[in-house]
C-alpha positions in Angstrom: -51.8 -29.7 123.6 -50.5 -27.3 126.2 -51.3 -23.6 125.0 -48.1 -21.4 123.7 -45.9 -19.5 126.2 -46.8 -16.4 124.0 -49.2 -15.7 121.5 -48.9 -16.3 118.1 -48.1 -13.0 116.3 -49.2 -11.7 112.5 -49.0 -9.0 110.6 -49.1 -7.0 107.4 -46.5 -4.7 105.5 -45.0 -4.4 102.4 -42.8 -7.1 102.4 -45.9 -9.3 102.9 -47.7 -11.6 105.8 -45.8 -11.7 108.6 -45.9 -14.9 111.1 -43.8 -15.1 114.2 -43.4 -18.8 115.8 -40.5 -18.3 117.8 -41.2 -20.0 121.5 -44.0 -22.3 119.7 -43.3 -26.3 120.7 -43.4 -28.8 117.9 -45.8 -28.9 115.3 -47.6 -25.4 116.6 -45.1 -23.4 114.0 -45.9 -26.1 111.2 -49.3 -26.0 111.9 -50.1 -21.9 112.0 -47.7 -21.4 108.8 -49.7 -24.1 106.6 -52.8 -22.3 108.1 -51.6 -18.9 106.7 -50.6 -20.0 103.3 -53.8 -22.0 102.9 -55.8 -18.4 103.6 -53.9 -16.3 101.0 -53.7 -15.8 97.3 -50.8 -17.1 95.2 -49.4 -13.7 94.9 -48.6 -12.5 98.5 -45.2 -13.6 100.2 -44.9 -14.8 103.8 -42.6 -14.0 106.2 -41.9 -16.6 109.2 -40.5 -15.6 111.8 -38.8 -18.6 114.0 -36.3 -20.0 116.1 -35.1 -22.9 114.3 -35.2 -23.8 110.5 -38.2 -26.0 110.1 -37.2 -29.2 108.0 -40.5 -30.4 108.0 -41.7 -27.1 106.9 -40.3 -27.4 102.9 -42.0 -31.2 102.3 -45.1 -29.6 103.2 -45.2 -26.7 101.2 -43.6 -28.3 98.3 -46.8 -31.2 98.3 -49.3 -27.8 98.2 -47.3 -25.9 95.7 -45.1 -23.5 97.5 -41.5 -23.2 98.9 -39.4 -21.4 101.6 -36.3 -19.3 101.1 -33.9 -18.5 103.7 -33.4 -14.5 104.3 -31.5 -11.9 106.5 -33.0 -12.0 110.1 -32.1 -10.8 113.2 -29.1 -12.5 115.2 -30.7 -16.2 116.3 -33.6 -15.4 114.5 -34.5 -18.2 111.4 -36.2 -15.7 109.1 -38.0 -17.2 106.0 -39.7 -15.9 102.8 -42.5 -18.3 101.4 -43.7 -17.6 97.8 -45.9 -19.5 95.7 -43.5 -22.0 93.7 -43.1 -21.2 90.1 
């Protein structure tokens, strides 16, 4: 797999865990957002960052017990919230 254009960016504030994808090819962005989910508690909230709305993205985190909401962004920019799924 050829190595991203840019690096993959995270962060912390108080609306959560912050992943940025955008410029990733095809399955990086799956890939790194699973990985972040797996590594935190139930209780904090990710923020994904990406260029595109990942359909693949909600199967997955449905089968591990979590789910992805669609939220305000930037123009072009997908912007998701992913919470644990009641």
């Amino acid at each position: 797999m050829k190595p991203p254009e840019e690096p993959l960016r995270r962060w912390r504030d108080a609306d959560g865990a912050h992943i940025d994808v955008r410029g990733l090819p095809p399955p990086e962005p799956l890939v790194a957002i699973l990985s972040l989910v797996r590594q935190l508690d139930a209780t904090t909230r990710v923020i994904v960052h990406h260029d595109r709305d990942p359909q693949l993205l909600h199967a997955e985190l449905a089968e591990i017990g979590w789910r992805a909401e669609r939220i305000a962004g930037e123009p072009g920019e997908v912007r998701l919230c992913v919470t644990r799924a009641p």
